[in-house]
py3Dmol code that shows the C-alpha trace and the ligand (Angstrom):
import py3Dmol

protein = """\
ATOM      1  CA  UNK A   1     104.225 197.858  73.814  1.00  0.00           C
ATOM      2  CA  UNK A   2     107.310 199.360  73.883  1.00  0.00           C
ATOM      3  CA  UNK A   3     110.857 197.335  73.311  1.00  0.00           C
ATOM      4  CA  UNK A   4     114.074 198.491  73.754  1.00  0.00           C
ATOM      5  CA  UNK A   5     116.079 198.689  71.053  1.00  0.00           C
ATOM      6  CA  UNK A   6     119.219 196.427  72.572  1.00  0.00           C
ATOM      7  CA  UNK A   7     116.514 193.932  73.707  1.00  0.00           C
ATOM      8  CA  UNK A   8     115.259 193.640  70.543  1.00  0.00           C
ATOM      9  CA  UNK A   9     118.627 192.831  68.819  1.00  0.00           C
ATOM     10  CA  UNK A  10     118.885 190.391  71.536  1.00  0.00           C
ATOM     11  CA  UNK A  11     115.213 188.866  70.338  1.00  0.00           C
ATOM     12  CA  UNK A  12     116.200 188.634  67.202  1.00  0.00           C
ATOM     13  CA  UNK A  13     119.822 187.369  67.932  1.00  0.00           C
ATOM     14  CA  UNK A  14     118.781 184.429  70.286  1.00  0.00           C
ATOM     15  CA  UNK A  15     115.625 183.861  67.882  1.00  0.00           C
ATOM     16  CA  UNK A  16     118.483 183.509  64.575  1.00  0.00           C
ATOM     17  CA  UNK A  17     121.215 181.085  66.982  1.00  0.00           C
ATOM     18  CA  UNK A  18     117.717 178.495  67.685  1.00  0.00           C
ATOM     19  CA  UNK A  19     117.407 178.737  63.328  1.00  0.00           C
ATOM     20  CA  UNK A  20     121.086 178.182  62.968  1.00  0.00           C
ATOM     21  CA  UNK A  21     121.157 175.035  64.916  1.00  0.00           C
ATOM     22  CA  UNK A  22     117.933 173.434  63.575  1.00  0.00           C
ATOM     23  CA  UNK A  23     119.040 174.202  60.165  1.00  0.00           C
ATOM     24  CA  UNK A  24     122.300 172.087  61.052  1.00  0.00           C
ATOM     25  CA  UNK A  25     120.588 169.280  62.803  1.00  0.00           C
ATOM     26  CA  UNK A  26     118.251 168.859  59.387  1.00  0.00           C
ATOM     27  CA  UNK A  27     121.691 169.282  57.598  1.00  0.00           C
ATOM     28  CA  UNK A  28     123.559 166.459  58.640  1.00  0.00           C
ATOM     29  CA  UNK A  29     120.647 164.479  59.297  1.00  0.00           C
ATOM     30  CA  UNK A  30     119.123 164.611  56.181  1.00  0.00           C
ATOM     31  CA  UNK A  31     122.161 166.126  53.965  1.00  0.00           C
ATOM     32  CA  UNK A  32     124.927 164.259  55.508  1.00  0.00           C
ATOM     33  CA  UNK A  33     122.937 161.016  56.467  1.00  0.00           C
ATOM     34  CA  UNK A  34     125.153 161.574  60.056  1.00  0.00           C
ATOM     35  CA  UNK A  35     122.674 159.839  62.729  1.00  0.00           C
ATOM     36  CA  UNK A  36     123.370 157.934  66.005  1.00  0.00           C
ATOM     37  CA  UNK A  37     123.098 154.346  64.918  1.00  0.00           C
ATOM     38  CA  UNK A  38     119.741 152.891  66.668  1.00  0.00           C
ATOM     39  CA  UNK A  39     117.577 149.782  66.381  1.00  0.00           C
ATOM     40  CA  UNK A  40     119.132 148.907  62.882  1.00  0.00           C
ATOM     41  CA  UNK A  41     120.225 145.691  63.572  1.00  0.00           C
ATOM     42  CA  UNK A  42     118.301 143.321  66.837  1.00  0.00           C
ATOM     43  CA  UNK A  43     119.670 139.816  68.066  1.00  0.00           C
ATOM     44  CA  UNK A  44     118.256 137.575  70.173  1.00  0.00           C
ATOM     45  CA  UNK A  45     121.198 137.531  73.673  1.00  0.00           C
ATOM     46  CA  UNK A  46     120.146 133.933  74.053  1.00  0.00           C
ATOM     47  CA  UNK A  47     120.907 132.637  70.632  1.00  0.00           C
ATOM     48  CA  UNK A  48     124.121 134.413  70.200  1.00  0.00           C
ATOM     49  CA  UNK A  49     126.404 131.494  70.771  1.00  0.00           C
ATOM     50  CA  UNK A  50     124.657 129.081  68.865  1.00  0.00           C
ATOM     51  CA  UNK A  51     124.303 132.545  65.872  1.00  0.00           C
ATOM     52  CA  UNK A  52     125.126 131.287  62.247  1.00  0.00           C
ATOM     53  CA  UNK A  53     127.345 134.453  62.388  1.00  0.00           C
ATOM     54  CA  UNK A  54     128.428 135.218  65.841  1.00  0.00           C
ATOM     55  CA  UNK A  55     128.717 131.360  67.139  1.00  0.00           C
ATOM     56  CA  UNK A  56     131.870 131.363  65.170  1.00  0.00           C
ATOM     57  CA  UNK A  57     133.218 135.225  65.258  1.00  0.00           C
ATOM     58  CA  UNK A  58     136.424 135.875  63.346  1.00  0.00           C
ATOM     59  CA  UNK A  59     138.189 138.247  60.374  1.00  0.00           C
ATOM     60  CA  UNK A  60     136.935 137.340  56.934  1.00  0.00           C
ATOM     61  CA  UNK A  61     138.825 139.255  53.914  1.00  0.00           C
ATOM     62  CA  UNK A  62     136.612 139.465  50.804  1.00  0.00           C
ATOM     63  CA  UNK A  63     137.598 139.072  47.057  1.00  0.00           C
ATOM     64  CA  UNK A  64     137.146 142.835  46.827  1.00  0.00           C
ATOM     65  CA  UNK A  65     139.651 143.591  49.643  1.00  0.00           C
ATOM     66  CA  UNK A  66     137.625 144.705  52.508  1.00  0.00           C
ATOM     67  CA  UNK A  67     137.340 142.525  55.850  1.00  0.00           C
ATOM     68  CA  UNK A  68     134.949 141.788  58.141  1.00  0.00           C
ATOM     69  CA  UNK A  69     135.714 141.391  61.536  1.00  0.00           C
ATOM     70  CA  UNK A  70     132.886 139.534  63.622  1.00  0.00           C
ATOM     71  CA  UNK A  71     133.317 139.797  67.625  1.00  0.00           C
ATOM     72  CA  UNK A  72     131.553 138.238  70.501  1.00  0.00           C
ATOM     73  CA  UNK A  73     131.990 140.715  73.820  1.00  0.00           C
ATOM     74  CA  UNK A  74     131.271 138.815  76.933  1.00  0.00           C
ATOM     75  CA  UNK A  75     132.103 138.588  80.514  1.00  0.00           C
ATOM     76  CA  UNK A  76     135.094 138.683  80.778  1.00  0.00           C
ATOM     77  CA  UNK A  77     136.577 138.466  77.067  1.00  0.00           C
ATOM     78  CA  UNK A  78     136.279 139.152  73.106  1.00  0.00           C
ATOM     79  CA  UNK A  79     136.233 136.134  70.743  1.00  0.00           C
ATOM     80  CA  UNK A  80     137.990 136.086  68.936  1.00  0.00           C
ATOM     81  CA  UNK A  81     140.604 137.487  71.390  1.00  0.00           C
ATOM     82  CA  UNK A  82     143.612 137.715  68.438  1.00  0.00           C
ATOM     83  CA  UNK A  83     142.208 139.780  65.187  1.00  0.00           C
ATOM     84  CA  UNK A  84     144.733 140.110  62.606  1.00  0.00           C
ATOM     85  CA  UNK A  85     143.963 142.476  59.655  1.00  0.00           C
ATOM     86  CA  UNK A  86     145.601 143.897  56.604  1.00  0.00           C
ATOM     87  CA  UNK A  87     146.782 147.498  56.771  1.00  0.00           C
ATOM     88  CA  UNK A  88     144.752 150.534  54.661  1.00  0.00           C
ATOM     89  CA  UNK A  89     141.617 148.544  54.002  1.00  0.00           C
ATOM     90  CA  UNK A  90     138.301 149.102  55.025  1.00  0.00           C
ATOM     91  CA  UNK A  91     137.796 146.892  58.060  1.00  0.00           C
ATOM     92  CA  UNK A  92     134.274 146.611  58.859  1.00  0.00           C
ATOM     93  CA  UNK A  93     133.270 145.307  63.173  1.00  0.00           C
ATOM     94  CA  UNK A  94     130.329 143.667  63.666  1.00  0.00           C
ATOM     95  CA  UNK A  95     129.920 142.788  67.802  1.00  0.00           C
ATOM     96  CA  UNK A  96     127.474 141.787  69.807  1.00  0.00           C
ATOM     97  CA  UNK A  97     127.076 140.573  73.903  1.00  0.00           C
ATOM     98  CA  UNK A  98     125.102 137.714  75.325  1.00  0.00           C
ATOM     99  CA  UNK A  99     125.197 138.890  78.763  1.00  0.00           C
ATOM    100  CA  UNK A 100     125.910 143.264  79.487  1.00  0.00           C
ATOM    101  CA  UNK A 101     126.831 146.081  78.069  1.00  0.00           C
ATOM    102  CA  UNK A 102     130.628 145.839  77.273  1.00  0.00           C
ATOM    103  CA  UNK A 103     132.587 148.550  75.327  1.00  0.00           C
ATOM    104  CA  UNK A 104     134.833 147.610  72.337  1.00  0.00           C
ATOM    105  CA  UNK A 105     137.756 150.131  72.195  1.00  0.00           C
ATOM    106  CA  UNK A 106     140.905 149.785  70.097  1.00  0.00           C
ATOM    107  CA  UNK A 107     143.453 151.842  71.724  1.00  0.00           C
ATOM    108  CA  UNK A 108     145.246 155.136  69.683  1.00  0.00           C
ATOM    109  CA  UNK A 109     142.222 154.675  67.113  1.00  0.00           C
ATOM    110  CA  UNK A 110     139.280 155.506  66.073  1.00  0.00           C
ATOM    111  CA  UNK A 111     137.688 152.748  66.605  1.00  0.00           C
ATOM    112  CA  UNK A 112     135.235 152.324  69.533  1.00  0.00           C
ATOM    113  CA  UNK A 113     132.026 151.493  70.372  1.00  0.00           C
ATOM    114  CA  UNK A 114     129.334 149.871  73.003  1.00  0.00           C
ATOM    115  CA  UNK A 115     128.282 146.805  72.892  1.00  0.00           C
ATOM    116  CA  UNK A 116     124.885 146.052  73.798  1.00  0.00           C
ATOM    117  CA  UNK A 117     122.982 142.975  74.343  1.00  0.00           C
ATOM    118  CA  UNK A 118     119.999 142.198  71.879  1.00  0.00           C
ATOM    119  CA  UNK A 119     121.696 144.571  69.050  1.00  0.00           C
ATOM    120  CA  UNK A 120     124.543 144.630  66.792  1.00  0.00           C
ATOM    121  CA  UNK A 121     126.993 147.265  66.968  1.00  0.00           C
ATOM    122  CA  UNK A 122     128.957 147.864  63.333  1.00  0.00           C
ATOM    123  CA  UNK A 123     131.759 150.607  62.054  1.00  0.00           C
ATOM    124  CA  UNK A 124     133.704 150.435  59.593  1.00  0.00           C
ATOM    125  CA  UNK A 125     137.314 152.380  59.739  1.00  0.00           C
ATOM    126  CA  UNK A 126     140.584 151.520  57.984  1.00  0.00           C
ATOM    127  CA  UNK A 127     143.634 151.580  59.473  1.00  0.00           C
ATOM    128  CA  UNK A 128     146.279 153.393  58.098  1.00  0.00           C
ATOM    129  CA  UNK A 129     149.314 152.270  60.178  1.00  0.00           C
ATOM    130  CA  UNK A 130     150.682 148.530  60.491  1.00  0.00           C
ATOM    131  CA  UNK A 131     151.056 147.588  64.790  1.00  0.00           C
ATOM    132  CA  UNK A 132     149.764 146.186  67.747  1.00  0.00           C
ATOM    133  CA  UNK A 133     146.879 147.612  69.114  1.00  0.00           C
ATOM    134  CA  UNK A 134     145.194 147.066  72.594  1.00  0.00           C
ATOM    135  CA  UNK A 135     141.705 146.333  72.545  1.00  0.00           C
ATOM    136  CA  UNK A 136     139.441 147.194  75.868  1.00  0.00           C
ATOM    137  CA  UNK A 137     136.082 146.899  77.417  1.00  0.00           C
ATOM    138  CA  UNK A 138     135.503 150.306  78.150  1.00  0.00           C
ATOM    139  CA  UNK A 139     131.886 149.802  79.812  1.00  0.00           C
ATOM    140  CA  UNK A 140     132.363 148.640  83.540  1.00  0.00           C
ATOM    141  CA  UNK A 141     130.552 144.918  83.010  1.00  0.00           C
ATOM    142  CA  UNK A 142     131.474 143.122  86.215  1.00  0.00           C
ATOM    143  CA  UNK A 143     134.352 141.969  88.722  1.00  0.00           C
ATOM    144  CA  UNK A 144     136.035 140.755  85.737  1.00  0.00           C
ATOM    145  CA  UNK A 145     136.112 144.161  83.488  1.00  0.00           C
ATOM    146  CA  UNK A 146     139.848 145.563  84.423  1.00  0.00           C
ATOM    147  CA  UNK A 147     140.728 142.107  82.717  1.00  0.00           C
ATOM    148  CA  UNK A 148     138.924 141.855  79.344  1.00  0.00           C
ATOM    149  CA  UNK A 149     141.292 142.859  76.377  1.00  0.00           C
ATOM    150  CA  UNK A 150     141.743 141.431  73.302  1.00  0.00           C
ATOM    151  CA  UNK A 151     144.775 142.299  70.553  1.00  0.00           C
ATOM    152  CA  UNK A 152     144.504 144.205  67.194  1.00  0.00           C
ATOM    153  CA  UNK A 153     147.302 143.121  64.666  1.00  0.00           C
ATOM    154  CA  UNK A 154     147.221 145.329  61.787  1.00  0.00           C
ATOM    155  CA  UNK A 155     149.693 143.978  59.301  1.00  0.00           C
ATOM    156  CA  UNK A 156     150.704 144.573  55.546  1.00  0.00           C
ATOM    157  CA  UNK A 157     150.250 142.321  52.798  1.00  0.00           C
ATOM    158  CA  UNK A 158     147.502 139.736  54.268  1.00  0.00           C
ATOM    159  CA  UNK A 159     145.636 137.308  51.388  1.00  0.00           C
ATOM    160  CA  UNK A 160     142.221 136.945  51.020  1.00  0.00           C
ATOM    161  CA  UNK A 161     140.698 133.860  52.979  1.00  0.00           C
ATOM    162  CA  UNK A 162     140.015 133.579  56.896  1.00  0.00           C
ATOM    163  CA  UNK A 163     142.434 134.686  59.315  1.00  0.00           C
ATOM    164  CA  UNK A 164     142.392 135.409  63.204  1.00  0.00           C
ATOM    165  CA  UNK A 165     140.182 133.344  65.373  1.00  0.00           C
ATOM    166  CA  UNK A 166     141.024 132.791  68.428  1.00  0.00           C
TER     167      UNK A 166
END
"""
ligand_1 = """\
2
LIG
Cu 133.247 144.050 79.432
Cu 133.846 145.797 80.914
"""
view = py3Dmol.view(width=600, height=400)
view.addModel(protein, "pdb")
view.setStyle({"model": 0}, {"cartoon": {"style": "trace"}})
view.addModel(ligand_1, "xyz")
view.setStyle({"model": 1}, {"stick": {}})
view.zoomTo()
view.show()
């Protein structure tokens, strides 16, 4: 069978691009560990508020210097609803819902996720300048969504122990 020459540097191009992106998909999969976080972490909805963990949400700053910020997203608020954290440390969110989907997004940063019932969502990010950040529910979760905020203090100089709540 006879191919033309252009069409078969087109074969061969198109054929090369599918290689190309494989190879990358198996390179930050399985080079760069870079996968959509799934399943890792499950949580019954109905036992959230009574949770060891997420019945009493809050920041906790370790003895090494990172914090953990635990957050309860539900209709129509986050608990706690003030977080205070220390400025250039790794700040690692830990959220869950016990009703809908809700979105977690702290304005002007990278920090943002969903928040789905039955899983916990967690990032880590560290931010690098001291404010006041807004905090929304960027997943539409009922009559009450427009009004669901919360308020990210980032601040310099905090001690370790428990700060924030509500
Ligand atoms: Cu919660 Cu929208």
């Amino acid at each position: 069978m006879h191919v033309d020459l252009y069409e078969k540097i087109w074969m061969w191009a198109a054929a090369a691009i599918i290689v190309v992106f494989l190879a990358s998909i198996g390179f930050t999969t399985f080079g760069r560990a870079i996968q959509p976080p799934s399943h890792v972490e499950m949580i019954d909805p109905d036992s959230v508020r009574g949770d060891r963990e997420f019945g009493s949400p809050g920041v906790t700053i370790h003895e090494d210097g990172s914090v953990t910020v635990v957050v309860q997203a539900f209709m129509y608020a986050f608990l706690p609803n003030e977080i205070r954290v220390p400025r250039g440390r790794p700040v690692t969110f830990r959220l869950t819902s016990p009703d809908v989907i809700h979105g977690f997004q702290i304005v002007q940063t990278n920090g943002n996720t969903m928040v789905v019932p039955g899983y916990v969502s967690q990032f880590t990010t560290t931010f690098s300048q001291a404010g006041d950040y807004l905090i929304v529910c960027n997943e539409y979760c009922g009559l009450g969504h427009h009004v669901m905020h919360a308020r990210l203090i980032v601040e310099d100089g905090v001690t370790a122990g428990r700060g924030g709540g509500r």
